[in-house]
C-alpha positions, 0 to 999 in steps of 0.5 A, a space after each residue: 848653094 851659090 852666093 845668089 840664091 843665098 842672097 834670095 833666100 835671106 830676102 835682101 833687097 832694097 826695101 830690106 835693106 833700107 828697112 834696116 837703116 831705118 831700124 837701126 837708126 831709130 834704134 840709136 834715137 832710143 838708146 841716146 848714143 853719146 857719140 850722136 848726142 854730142 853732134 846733135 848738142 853741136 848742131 844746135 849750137 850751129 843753128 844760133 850761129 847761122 841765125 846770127 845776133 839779134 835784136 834784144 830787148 831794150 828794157 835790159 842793161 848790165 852793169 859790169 865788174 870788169 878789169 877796168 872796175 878792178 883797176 879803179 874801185 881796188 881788188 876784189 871783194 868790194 866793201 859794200 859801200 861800193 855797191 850801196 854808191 852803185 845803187 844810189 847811182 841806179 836808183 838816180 837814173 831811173 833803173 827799174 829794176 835792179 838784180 845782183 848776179 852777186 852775193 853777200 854771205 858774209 859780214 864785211 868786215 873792215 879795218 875802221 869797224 875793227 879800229 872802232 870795236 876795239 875802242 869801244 872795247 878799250 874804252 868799257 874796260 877802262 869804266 869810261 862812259 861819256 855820252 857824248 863820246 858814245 854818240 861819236 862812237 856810234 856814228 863811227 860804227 854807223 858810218 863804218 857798218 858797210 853791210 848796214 850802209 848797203 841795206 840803207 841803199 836797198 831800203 832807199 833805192 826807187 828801183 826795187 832790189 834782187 839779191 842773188 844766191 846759189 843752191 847746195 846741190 846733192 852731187 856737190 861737195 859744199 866746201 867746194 861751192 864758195 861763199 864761205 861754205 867750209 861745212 856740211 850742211 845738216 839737216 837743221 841747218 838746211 831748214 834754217 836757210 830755207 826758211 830764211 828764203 821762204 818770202 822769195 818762193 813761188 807764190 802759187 803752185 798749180 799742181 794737177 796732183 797734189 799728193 804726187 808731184 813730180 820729180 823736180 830738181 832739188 837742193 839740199 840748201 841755199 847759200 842765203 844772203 845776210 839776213 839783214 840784206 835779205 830784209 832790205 832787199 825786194 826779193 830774192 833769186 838764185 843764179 845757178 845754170 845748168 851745163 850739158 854733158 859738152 860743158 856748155 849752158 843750154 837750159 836755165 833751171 826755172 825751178 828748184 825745190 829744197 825742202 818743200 817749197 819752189 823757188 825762182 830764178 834770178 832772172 824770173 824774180 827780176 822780171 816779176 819786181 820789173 812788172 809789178 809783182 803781178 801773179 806768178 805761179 809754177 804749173 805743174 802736171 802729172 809728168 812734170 812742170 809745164 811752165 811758169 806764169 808772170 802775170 800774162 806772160 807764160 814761160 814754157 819749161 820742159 817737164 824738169 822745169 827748165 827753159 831752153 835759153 834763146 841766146 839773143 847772140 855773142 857777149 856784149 850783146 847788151 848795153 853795159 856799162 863799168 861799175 867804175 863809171 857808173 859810180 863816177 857819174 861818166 855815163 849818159 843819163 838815159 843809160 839806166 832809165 825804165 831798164 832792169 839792171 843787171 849787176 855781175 862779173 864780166 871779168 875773166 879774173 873773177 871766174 863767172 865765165 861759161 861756155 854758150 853756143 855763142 862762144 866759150 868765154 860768156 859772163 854768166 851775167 849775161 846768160 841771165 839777161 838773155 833768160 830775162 829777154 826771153 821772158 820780155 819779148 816772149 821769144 822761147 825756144 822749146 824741144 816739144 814733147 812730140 819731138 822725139 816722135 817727130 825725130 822718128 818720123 823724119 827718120 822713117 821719111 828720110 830713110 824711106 825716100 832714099 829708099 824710094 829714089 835710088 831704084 828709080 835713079 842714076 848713080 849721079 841723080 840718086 846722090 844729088 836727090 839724096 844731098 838735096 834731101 839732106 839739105 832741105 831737111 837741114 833747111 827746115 830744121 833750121 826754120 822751125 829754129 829761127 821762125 818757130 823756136 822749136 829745136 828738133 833733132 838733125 843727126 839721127 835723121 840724116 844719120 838714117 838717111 846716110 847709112 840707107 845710101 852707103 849700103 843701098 849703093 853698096 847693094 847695087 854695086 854688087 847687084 849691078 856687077 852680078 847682074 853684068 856677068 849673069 847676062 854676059 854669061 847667058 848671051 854672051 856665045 849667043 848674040 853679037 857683042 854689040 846687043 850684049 852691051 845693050 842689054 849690059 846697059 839697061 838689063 830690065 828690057 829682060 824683063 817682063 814688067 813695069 814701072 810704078 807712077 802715080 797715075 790717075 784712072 778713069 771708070 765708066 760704066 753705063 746705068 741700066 744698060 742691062 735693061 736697055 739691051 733687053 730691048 735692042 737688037 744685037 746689031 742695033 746694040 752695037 751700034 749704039 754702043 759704037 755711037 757712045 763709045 766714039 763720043 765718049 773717046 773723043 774728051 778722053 784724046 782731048 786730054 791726050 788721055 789713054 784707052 786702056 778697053 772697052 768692056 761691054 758697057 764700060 771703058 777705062 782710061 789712063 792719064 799720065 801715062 804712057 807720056 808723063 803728065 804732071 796735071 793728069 788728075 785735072 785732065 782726068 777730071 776735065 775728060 769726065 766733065 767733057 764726058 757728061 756734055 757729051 752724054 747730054 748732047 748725044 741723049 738730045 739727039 737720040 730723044 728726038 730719034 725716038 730713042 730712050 737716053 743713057 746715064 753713065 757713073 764715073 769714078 776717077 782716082 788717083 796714085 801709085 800704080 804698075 803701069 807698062 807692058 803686062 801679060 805673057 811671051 804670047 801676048 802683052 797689053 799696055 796697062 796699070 795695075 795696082 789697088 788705086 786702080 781697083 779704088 777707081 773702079 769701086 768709085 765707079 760703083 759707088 755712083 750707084 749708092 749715092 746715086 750721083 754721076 762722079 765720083 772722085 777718091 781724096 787722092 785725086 782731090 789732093 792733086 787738083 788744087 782749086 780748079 773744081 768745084 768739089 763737094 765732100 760725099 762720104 767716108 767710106 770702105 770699100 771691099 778689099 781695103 781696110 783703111 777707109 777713102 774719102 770720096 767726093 762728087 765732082 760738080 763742074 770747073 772753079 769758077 762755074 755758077 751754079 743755080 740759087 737752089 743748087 748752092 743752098 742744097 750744097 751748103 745744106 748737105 753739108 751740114 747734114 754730113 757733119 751732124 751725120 759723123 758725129 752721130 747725131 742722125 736726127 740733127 742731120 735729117 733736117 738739112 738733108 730734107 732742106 737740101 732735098 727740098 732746094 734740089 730734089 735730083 741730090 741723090 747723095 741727100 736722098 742716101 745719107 738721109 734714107 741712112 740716117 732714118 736707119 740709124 736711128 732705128 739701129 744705132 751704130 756701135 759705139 767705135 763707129 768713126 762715121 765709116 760707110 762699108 761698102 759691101 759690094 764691088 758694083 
């Protein structure tokens, strides 16, 4: 068996083949390939790099422990006193809000608290008590107690205070967090830190299923501050951040559960004090955390509960300000006022640095402040629920148009449309980042769409080169050289056949013709349809429209073809309305000869269609095969249901734009096709003034139409007969309200989709 039969009985061609890619990378999608999912998380990264910076929220500032801050204020950790001046210092300008990407788990211990303990100490054991002396030490102690000094600063402060913390999660070893976590943490002790945080929880908690809540991403404990900092300050939230499989910071946990309660981020505590403390509540549905509410404004969460960070742009994106002059008073003096403040370490040297899609050295409190300009602006960025499906389709789209293109075009056109294709994809994908803040998959589409055109142009290098050597096999002893080379050159003229184009069809079949013929004389006959048929071509060449025949009482026309005409479905629809002119014209002259007039049905539809040279070796015919054609020619019938002149499939509708005036008729199936069609009765050109009464009946019909398919049959009675009384010839009114009588004796089955079946052909 030769390698081309073999090929035949495996059935690889195009569509197989294109079929495949689109499997296999559909396939990729669900099985979530690392490889792919790594250029994917990158692609996103370059969609904020192309986007550039932009504006942020000016209600947003940083105060920064940077080297310079080091340099001045002495080596890290800070007493507190530092950071009970920086909160006087906030407070004095104005600071709305103030929230620490910091925490405090320790006491501070100092060489003068030490000094005055010890004296204390000294001074019991020695039996001296003087209270004079007592006060002295006290007030020593007093000025001493660094932790007390920054409570007094929190408690005294105009602008309240958000401490931050971090959580001990189930896959980390505590000892390695910080904070002076030198210990498991047992369960008793989990519980005790938990309490200790139960003021900073979530208020409220909407859940759809109470006794079901989803999985959501749970600590084992917090690492809590001081508790009495924790009672100074206003509230409390955590500032962990969450990084991808690459390392770097996408999402912002916006929930966290340890023990039975939810808790916030710092950067939603922060925003929640800045606004009030309005209502601020976590939503929860069955497949997870739909978002989270701060009084009006709604954050989105995907179904962990985490919020897809829109970075506004690079470090330093913010107003900031050194800690060292902050507390030396060397800033403006509207620096702080009405802003939240965010206090964290932008120093290299204290290891608060992460990885953003904006570059690999970001202060983690910076990540926070684009968190808390998220929420203020309401800009968010969402990977939608529907994304995977959207990813899929794309894959199906993308896959499928180098499917449909590559057939039907040179090497060098097939590339450029390919490339185009990829860049319009990346394109849109973009806008939906930047205009939409929707993040949707690039990678898995256009890896369809790559492998689709490596293999299709792999199939037809070798199809091409078989097919040169089959033809010069067949030819080459018979025919000059020269005639082989035309054939090598373009080898379909071999073939019987045509190409598809979507192409729009003209039916009209005379009514009653049978009848009318009873009473004519065969000569006569024809020469009347003579007479009809040359005034009814003349419209169709007006629109340079082709005859496909004449069947007895009927013709056929094709628009589009055989030249191209990108407005054939306004041509087509222009010949019919010229058409219907005619017929008036001709039925005048013939009343007045004594004759009986003529009434036609038109039906025009539009799409893919064979069109070209069909038939056999002993004759061949110029026309257009497929199922639109059938669909056009069933629309012509439909006339006779609807008792209407034209009818036009939703096909056509799509492609003439305004240029009609246009009434939707039925939903309807036609035999020998199961998805239903849409069908429309083409009244005359935009811009045509119709009679008072004629408008109210189409307005009227309309709203019989809607009551119909929603299966209230007695509501639609009443416009349809308002539609009837205003226009008594409105033939589609006069048959959907003889139906709905109908279906009121019998009502329709309970999937009925407001469907009409058609059950003839004509």
């Amino acid at each position: 068996m030769s390698r081309f039969d073999l090929r035949n009985i495996l059935g690889l061609n195009a569509a197989s083949i294109s079929a495949f890619s689109i499997l296999l990378a559909a396939a990729l999608l669900r099985l979530q390939v690392p490889l792919l999912d790594m250029l994917e998380l990158r692609s996103f990264d370059l969609r904020f790099l192309s986007r550039g910076p932009r504006e942020p929220s000016p209600s947003i500032a940083l105060a920064r422990i940077d080297e310079e801050s080091l340099d001045r204020l002495g080596r890290w950790p800070w007493p507190r006193s530092h950071f009970a001046a920086l909160i006087d210092a906030l407070s004095r300008g104005g600071a709305r809000v103030i929230g620490f990407d910091a925490g405090f788990w320790e006491p501070d211990e100092n060489s003068e608290l030490r000094f005055v303990a010890q004296l204390r100490e000294s001074l019991d054991g020695l039996g001296i008590r003087d209270a004079r002396l007592d006060a002295l030490l006290e007030q020593a102690r007093t000025g001493a107690d660094h932790d007390r000094a920054l409570a007094d600063a929190m408690r005294r402060s105009s602008a309240p205070v958000v401490l931050g913390y971090f959580f001990h999660m189930p896959d980390e070893d505590p000892r390695a967090s910080g904070g002076g976590a030198d210990r498991q943490i047992d369960t008793e002790e989990a519980a005790r830190r938990i309490d200790a945080l139960r003021p900073a929880q979530y208020p409220l908690v909407m859940e759809e299923d109470p006794d079901h809540r989803p999985a959501l991403e749970t600590a084992i404990a917090p690492e809590v501050n001081l508790p009495l900092l924790l009672e100074a300050a206003a509230s409390s939230g955590y500032f962990d951040v969450r990084q991808d499989r690459d390392g770097v910071v996408r999402w912002m946990p916006m929930v966290i559960q340890a023990g039975d309660a939810l808790f916030p981020p710092l950067s939603v505590a922060t925003v929640w004090q800045a606004l009030g403390t309005p209502r601020l509540q976590v939503d929860i549905a069955r497949e997870g955390v739909k978002g989270i509410r701060v009084g009006p404004r709604f954050v989105p969460t995907d179904e962990k509960g985490r919020l897809l960070i829109d970075y506004a742009g690079p470090r330093h994106t913010f107003p900031s300000w050194s800690i060292a002059d902050i507390v030396a008073g060397a800033v403006p003096d509207h620096a702080f006022r009405d802003r939240i403040v965010l206090v964290g370490a932008t120093a290299t040297a204290l290891y608060d640095m992460r990885s953003t899609p904006f570059g690999h050295v970001f202060p983690g409190v910076e990540i926070h402040a684009n968190v808390i300009d998220n929420i203020l602006t309401d800009r968010f960025l969402t990977r939608p629920a529907w994304s995977e499906i959207f990813d899929l389709l794309a894959i199906v789209v993308l896959g499928s148009a180098v499917g449909l293109i590559l057939p039907r075009a040179s090497a060098r056109v097939g590339l450029l449309s390919v490339a185009l294709l990829a860049v319009a994809y990346v394109v849109l994908a973009h806008w939906l980042f930047v205009e939409r803040g929707m993040w949707l998959g690039i990678v898995y589409p256009l890896f369809a769409l790559g492998a689709n055109y490596f293999l299709l142009t792999l199939y037809y290098y070798v199809r091409e080169t078989r097919e040169r050597k089959r033809i010069h096999d067949a030819f080459g002893r018979y025919v000059a050289p020269t005639v082989v080379d035309q054939m090598l050159a373009d080898p379909g003229r071999l073939e019987l056949g045509g190409e598809e184009k979507v192409l729009t069809v003209l039916f009209s079949d005379l009514a009653n013709f049978t009848t009318y013929s009873e009473r004519c004389a065969p000569r006569e006959l024809i020469g009347l349809l003579s007479e009809y048929y040359a005034r009814m071509t003349e419209p169709i060449f007006a629109q340079q429209g082709m005859i496909k025949e004449y069947v007895g009482d009927e013709l056929m026309a094709i628009f589009g073809a055989p030249l191209d005409q990108p407005d054939h479905a306004v041509r087509a629809c222009v010949a019919a309305l010229d058409m219907r002119e005619a017929r008036r014209a001709l039925n005048e002259d013939w009343i007045s000869k004594g004759r009986a007039p003529l009434t036609a049905r038109t039906g025009i539809n539009s799409g893919v269609m064979l069109v070209g040279n069909v038939g056999s070796v002993y004759r061949i015919s110029y026309g257009a095969l497929g199922d639109e054609v059938n669909l056009g020619s069933r629309l012509e019938g439909l006339n006779k249901i609807y008792r209407s002149e034209i009818l036009v499939g939703e096909n056509t509708v799509t492609l003439l734009g305004d240029a009609f005036r246009l009434r939707e008729i039925d939903l309807v199936r036609v035999v020998g096709r199961q998805r239903p069609t849409r069908i429309y009765e083409l009244l005359g050109r935009s811009g045509e003034s119709l009679p008072e009464a004629r408008e109210r009946s189409l307005s009227c019909y309309a709203e019989g139409l809607r009551a119909y398919r929603e299966r209230c049959f007695d509501d639609a009675r009443a416009p349809l007969e308002a539609c009837l009384a205003a226009w008594p010839g409105d033939g589609p009114a006069r048959t959907l309200l003889e139906r709905c009588a109908e279906l009121c004796l019998a009502p329709p089955p309970t999937d009925w989709e407001g469907v009409y079946e058609a059950t003839v052909k004509k």
